[in-house]
LUMDRENLO-652080 format. One record per residue (C-alpha): residue number from 1; residue in three letters; chain; x, y, z. Coordinates in nm, 3 decimals. Layout:
! LUMDRENLO-652080
    nr   rest   kette         x         y         z
   NUM    ALA       A         X         Y         Z
...
//
This chain:
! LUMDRENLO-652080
    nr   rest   kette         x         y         z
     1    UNK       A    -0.299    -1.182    -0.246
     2    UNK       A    -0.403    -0.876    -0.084
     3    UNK       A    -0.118    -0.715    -0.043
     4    UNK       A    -0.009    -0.464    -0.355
     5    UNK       A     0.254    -0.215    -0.317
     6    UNK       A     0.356     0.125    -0.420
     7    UNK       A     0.137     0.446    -0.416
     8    UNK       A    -0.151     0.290    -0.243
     9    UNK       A    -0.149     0.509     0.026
    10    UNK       A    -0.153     0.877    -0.093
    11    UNK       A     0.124     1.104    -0.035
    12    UNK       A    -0.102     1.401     0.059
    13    UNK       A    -0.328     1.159     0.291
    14    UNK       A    -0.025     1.001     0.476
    15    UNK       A     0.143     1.351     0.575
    16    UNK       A    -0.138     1.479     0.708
    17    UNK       A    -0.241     1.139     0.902
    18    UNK       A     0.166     1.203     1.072
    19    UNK       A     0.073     1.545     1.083
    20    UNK       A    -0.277     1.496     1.273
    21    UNK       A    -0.107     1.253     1.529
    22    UNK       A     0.185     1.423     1.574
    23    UNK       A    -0.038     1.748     1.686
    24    UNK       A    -0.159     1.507     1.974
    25    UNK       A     0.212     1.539     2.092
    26    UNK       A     0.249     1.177     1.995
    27    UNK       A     0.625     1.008     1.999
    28    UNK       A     0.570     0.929     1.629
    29    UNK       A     0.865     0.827     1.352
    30    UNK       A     0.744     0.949     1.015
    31    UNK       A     0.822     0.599     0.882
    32    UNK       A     0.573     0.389     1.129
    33    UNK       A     0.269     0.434     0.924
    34    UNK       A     0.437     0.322     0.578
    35    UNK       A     0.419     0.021     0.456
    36    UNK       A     0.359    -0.253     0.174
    37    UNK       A     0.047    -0.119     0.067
    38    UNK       A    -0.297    -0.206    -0.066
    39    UNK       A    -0.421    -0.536    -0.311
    40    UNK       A    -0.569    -0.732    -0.462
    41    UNK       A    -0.744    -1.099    -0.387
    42    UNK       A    -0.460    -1.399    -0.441
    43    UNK       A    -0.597    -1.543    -0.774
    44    UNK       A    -0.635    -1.277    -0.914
    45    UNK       A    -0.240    -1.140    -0.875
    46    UNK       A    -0.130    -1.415    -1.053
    47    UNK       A    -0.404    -1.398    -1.352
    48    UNK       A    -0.132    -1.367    -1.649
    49    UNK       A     0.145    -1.493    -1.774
    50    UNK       A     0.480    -1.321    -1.798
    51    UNK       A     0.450    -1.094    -2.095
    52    UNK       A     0.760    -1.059    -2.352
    53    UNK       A     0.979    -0.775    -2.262
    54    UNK       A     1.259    -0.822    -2.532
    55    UNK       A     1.140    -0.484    -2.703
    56    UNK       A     1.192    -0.266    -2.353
    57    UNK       A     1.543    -0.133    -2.329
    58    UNK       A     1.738    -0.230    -2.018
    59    UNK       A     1.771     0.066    -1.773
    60    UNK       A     2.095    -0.043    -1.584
    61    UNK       A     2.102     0.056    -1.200
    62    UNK       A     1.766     0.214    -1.203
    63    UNK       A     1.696     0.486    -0.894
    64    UNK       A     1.421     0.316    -0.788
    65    UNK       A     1.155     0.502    -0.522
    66    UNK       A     0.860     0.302    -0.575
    67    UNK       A     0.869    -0.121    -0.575
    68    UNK       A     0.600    -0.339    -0.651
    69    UNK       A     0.724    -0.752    -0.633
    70    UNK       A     0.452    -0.986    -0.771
    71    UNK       A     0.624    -1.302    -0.686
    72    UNK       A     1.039    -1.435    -0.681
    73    UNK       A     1.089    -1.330    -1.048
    74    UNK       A     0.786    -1.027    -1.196
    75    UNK       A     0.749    -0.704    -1.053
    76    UNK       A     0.720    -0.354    -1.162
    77    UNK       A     0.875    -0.005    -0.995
    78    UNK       A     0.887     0.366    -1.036
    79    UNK       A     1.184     0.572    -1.059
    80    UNK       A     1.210     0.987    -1.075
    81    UNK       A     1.170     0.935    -1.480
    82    UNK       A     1.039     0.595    -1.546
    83    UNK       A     0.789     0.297    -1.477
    84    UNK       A     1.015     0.006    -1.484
    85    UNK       A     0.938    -0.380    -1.543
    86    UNK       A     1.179    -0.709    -1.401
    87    UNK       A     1.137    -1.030    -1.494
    88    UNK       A     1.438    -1.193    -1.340
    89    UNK       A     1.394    -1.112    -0.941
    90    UNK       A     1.501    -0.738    -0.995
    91    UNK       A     1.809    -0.823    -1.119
    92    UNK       A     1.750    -0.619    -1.490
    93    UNK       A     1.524    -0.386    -1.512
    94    UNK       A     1.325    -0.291    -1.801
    95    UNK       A     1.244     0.072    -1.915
    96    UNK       A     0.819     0.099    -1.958
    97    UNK       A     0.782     0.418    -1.966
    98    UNK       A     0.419     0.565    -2.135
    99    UNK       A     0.527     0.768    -2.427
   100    UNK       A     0.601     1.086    -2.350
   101    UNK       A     0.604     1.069    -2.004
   102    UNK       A     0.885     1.205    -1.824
   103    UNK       A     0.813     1.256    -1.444
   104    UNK       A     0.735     0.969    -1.248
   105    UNK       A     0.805     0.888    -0.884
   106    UNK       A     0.655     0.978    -0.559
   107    UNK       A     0.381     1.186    -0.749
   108    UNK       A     0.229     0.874    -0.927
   109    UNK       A    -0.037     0.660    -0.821
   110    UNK       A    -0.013     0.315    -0.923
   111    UNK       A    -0.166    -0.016    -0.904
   112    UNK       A     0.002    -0.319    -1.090
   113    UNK       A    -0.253    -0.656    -1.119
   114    UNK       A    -0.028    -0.895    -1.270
   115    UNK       A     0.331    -0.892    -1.459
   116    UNK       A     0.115    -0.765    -1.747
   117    UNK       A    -0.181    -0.553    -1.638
   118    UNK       A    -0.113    -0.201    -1.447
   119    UNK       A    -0.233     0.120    -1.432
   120    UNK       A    -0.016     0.438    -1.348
   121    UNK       A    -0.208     0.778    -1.258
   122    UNK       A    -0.009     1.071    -1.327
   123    UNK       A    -0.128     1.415    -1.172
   124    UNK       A    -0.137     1.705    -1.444
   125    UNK       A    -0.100     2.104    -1.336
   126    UNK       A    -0.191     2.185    -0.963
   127    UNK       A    -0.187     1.848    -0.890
   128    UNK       A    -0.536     1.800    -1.092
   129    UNK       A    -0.686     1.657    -1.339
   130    UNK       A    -0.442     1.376    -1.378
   131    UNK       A    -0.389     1.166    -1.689
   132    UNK       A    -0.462     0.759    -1.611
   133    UNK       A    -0.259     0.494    -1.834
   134    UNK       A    -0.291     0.141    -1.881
   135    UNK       A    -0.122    -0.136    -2.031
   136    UNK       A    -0.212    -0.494    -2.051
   137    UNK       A     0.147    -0.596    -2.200
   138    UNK       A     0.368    -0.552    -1.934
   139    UNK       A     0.448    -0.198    -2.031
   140    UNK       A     0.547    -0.212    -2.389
   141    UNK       A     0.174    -0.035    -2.527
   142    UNK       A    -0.037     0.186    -2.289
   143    UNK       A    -0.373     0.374    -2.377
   144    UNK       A    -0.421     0.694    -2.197
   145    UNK       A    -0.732     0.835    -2.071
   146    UNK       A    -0.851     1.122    -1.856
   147    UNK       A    -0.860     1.121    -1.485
   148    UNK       A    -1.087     1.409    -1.281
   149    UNK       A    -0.829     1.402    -1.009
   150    UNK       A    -0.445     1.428    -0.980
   151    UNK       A    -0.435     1.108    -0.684
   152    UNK       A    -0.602     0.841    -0.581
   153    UNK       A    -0.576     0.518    -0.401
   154    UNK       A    -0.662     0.253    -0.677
   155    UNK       A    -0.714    -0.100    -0.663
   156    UNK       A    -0.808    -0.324    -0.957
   157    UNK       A    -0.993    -0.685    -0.895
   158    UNK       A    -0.949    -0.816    -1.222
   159    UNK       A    -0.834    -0.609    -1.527
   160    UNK       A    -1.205    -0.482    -1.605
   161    UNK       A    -1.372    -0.355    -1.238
   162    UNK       A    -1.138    -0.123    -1.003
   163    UNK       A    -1.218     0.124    -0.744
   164    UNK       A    -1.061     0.482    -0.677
   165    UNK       A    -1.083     0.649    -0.299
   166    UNK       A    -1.002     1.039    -0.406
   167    UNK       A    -0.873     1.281    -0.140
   168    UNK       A    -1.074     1.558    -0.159
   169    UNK       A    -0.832     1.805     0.073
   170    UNK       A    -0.823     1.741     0.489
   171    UNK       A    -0.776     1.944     0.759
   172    UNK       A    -0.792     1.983     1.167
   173    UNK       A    -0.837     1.587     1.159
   174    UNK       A    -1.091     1.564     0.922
   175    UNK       A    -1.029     1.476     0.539
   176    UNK       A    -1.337     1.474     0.208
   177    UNK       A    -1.318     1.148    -0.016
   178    UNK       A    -1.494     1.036    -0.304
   179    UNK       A    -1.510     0.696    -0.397
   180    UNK       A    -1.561     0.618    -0.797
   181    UNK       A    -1.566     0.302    -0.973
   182    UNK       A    -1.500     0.150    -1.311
   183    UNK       A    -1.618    -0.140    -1.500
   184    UNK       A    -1.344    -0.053    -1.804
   185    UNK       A    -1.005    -0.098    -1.701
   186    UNK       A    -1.037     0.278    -1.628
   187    UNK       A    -1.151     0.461    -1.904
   188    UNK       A    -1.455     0.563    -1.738
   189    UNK       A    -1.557     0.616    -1.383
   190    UNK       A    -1.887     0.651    -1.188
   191    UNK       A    -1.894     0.825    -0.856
   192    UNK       A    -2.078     0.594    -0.599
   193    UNK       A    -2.009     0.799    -0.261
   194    UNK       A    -1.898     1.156    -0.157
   195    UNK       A    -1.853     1.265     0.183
   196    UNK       A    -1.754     1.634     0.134
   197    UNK       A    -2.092     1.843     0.273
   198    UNK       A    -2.059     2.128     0.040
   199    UNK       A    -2.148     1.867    -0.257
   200    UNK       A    -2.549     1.792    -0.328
   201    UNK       A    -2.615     1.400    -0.207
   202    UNK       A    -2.303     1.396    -0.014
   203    UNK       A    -2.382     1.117     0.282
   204    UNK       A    -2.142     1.099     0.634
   205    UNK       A    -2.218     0.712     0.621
   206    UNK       A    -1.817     0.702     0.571
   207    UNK       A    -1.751     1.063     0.835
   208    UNK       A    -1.555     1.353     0.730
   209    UNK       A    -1.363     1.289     1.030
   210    UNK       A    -1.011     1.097     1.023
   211    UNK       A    -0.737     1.095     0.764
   212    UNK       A    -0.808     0.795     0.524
   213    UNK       A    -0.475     0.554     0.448
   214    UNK       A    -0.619     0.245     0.293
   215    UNK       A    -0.857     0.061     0.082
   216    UNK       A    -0.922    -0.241    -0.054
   217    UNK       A    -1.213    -0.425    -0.184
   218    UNK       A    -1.259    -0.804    -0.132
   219    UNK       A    -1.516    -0.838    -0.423
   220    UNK       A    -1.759    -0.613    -0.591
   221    UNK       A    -1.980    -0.523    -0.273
   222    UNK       A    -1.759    -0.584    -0.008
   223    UNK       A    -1.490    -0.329     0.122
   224    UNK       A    -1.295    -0.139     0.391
   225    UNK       A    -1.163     0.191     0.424
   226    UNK       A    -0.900     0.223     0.697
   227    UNK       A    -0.717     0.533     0.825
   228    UNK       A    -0.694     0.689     1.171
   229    UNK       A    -0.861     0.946     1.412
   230    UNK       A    -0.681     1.170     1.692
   231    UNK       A    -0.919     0.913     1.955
   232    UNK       A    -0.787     0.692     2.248
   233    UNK       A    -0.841     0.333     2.177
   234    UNK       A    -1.061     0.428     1.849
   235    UNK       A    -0.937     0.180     1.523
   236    UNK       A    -1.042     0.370     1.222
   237    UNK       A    -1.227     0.047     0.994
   238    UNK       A    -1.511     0.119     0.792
   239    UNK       A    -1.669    -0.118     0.605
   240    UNK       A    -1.891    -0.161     0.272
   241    UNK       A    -2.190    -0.397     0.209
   242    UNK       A    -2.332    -0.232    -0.136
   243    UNK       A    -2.011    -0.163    -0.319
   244    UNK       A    -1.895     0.165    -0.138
   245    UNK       A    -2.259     0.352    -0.141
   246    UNK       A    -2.298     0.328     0.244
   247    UNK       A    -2.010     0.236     0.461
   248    UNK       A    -2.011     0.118     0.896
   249    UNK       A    -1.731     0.185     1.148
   250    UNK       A    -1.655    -0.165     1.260
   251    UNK       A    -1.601    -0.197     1.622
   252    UNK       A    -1.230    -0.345     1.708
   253    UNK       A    -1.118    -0.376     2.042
   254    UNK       A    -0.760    -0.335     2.198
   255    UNK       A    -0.517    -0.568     2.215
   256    UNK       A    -0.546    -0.678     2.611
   257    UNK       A    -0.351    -0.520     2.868
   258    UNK       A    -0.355    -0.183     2.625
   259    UNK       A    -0.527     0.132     2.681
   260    UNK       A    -0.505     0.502     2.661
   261    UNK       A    -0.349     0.499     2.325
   262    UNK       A    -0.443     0.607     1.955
   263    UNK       A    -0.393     0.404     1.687
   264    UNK       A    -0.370     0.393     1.288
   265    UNK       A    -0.481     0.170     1.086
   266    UNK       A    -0.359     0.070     0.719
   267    UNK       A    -0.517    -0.137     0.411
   268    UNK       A    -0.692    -0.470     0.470
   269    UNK       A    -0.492    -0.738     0.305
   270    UNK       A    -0.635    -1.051     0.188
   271    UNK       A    -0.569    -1.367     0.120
   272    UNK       A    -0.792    -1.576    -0.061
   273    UNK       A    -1.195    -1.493     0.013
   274    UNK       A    -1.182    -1.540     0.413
   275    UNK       A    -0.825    -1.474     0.555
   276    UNK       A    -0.724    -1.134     0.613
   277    UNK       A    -0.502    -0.938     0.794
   278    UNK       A    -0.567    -0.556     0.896
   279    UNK       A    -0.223    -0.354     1.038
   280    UNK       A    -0.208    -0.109     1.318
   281    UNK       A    -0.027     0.094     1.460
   282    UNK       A    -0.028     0.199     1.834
   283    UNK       A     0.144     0.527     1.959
   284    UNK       A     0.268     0.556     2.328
   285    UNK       A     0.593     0.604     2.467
   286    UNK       A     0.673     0.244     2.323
   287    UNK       A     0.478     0.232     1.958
   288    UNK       A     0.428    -0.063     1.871
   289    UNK       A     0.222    -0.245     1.571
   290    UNK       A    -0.010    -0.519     1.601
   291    UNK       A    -0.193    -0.718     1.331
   292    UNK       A    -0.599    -0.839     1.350
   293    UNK       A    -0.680    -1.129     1.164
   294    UNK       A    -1.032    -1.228     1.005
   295    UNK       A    -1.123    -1.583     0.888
   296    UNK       A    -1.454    -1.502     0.772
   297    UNK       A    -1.403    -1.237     0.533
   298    UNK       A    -1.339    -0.963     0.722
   299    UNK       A    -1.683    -0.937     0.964
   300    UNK       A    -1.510    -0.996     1.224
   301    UNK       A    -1.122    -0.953     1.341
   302    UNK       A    -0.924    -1.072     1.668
   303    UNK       A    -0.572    -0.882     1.744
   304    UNK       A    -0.237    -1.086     1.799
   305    UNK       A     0.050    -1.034     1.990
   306    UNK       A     0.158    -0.645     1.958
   307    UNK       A     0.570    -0.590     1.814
   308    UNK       A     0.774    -0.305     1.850
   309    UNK       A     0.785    -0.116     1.555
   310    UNK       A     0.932     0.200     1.466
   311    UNK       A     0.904     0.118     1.096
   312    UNK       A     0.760    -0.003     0.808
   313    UNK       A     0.616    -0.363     0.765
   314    UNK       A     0.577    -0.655     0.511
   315    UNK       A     0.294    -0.904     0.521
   316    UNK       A     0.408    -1.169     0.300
   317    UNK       A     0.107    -1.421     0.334
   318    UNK       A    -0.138    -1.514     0.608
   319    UNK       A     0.124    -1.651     0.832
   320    UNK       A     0.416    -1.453     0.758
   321    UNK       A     0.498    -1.096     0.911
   322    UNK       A     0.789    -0.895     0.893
   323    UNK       A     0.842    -0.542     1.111
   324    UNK       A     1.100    -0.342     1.116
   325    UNK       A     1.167    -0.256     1.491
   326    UNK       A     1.374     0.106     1.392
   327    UNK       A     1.701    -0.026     1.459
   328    UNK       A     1.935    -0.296     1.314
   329    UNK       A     1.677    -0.608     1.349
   330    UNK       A     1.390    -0.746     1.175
   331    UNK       A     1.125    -0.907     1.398
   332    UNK       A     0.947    -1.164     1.205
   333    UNK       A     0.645    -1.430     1.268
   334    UNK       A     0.583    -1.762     1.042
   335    UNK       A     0.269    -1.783     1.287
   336    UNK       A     0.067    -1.484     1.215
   337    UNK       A     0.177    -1.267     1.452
   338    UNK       A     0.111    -1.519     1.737
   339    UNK       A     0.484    -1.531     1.828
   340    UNK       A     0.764    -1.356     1.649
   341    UNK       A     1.161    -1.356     1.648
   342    UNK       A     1.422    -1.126     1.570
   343    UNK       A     1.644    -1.140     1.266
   344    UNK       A     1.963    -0.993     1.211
   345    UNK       A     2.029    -0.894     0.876
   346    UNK       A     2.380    -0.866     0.675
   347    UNK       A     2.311    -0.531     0.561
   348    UNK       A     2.253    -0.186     0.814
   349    UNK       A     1.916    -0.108     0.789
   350    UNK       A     1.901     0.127     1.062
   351    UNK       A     1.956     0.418     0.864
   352    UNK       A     1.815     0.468     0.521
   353    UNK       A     1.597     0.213     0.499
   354    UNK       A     1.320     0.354     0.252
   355    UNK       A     1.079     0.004     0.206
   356    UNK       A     1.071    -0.379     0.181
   357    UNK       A     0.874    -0.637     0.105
   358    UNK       A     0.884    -1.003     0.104
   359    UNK       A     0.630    -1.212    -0.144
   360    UNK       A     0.666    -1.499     0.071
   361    UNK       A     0.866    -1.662     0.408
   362    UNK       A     1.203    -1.680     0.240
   363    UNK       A     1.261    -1.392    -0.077
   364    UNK       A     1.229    -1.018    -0.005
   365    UNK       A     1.389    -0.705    -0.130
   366    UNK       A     1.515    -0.384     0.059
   367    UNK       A     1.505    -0.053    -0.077
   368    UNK       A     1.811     0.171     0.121
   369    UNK       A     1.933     0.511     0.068
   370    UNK       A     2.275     0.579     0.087
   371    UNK       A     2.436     0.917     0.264
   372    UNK       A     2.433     1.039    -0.160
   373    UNK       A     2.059     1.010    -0.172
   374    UNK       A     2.082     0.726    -0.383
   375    UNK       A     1.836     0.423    -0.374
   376    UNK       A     1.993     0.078    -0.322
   377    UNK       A     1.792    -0.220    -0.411
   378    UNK       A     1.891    -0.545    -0.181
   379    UNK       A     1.709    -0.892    -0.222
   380    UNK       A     1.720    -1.208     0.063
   381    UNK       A     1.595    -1.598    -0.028
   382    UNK       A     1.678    -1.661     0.340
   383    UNK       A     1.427    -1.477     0.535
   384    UNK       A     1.577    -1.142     0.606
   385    UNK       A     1.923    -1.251     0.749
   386    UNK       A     2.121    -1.277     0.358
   387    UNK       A     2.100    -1.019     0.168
   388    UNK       A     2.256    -0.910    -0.216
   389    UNK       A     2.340    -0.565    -0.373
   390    UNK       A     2.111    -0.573    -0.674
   391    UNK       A     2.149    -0.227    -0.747
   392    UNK       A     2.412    -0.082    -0.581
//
């Protein structure tokens, strides 16, 4: 399923997306444009069985920043110091570390395939070159290899071929990429577009304009690049034919009855090779978020009903949305995003709440911080109404 987690929208692009809107004296909450993240197709998430993890020491009450759920019981996270593994729902977590490493966190980019196969990128001195490791045993062995740049936004369609979008440095609404590829689990890449116009064969096929927040690539040719633009009624979607050499803005309209309002737009998410759902944001005096949905592979997309959002969201599977409205509700759709509900959880997550994520309609988890700074990690099988201390 399209729908990976973690670092998969850059650090440096996402600040200056908020900072870029928020020049356009926008009524923006710093949390509205976060959310679950980037993917990879649904068969391939599930590609691997549940590697051993009896040799990884148990880290107990981990401070986890960074969560990446696979399914109910495998998923992988970052803390300040480590990259963790869990095999039971988040209830232990596993120390899988790289040798040697010992800063983590916010600074990593990451991209996790399966329970076994994952690939953290680790920025060296002034933020560049960066230092990219893999493992293909759920963290107990990693290779390292050389990375030109300290970030990226990776995503890996099987544990051979992956794609990299680089930030190249952004400015006055306008931010350089790069877009590399690799047909060896990462240990080499090939550049196959640049967009920066002081660099020889640099094409504007994908524009220097807009802050980029997303990609994902359905298959080897086809993929999207989504982000946002300081435009009225302008969704920033580019799209790929040839495998990222040449790239299209695809036209999306407004939802109906809205107008006058600028909008940003996060990673395509698919599921399977037709369904997919594309999340954006909409900034007026009410923001609100609104999901377009593709049946056909993403050439063409139809918006839903618009939510009130002041928060991150969780798209759990073609049908099943979760928003976080800013206050103490969830509002939540079982019929993608035709309809939706509110649910009240057991837990405050009007303050603090950091991310969540739910890998289908019923189990989720809940990062919070507390008034210490501390990370909290809460899990629900009900839907978002129950939820547990995991890590308190």
């Amino acid at each position: 399923m399209i729908s990976k987690k973690g670092l998969r929208i850059s650090i440096a692009s996402s600040i200056l997306l908020l900072a870029a809107l928020a020049g356009c004296n926008l009524p923006l909450n710093p949390l509205a444009s976060s959310g679950v993240g980037q993917a990879t197709p649904e068969p391939q998430q599930a590609a691997s069985a549940t590697p051993t993890l009896a040799s990884l020491p148990v880290v107990p009450a981990p401070d986890l920043q960074v969560l990446d759920m696979l399914d109910g019981q495998d998923g992988w996270g970052l803390s300040d110091s480590a990259v963790l593994r869990t095999a039971d729902g988040g209830a232990t977590w596993q120390n899988a570390t790289p040798s040697g490493v010992t800063a983590v966190g916010l600074q990593a980019s990451s991209f996790f395939l399966n329970a076994s196969t994952g690939w953290v990128l680790l920025p060296g001195p002034d933020y560049s070159p960066g230092t990219l490791y893999h493992t293909t045993d759920g963290g107990a062995d990693w290779t390292a290899s050389s990375f030109p740049y300290g970030g990226a936004l990776l995503q890996f369609r099987d544990p051979a071929d992956g794609t990299a979008l680089i930030p190249l440095g952004a400015g006055a609404g306008s931010e350089a990429v790069a877009v590399e590829g690799t047909a060896d689990a990462g240990a080499t890449w090939t550049q196959v577009f640049i967009n920066d116009p002081t660099v020889t064969g640099s094409s504007a096929s994908l524009p220097l304009g807009g802050q980029k927040s997303g990609l994902t690539f359905l298959d080897a040719s086809r993929g999207w690049v989504a982000g946002a633009e300081p435009m009225d009624d302008f969704i920033y979607l580019f799209a790929t034919r040839d495998g990222g050499h040449t790239w299209a803005h695809q036209e999306l309209g407004m939802p109906s009855g809205i107008s006058g309002v600028q909008a940003a737009a996060e990673a395509v998410q698919f599921f399977g090779d037709r369904d997919g759902v594309l999340p954006v944001s909409l900034f007026s005096d009410s923001p609100a978020m609104v999901f377009y949905l593709s049946h056909d592979g993403g050439n063409t997309w139809t918006p839903t009903t618009p939510v009130s959002t002041s928060g991150h969201y969780a798209i759990a599977s073609a049908s099943d949305f979760f928003v976080w409205d800013g206050g103490p509700s969830l509002q939540v759709s079982h019929d993608s995003g035709a309809s939706w509900s509110s649910v009240s959880p057991n837990i405050s997550v009007k303050e603090g709440l950091v991310s969540f994520q739910f890998v289908n309609a019923a189990t989720g988890w809940a990062l919070i911080t507390g008034a210490g700074g501390a990370y909290s990690l809460y899990k629900t099988a009900d839907g978002g109404t129950t939820w547990i201390a995991l890590i308190p």
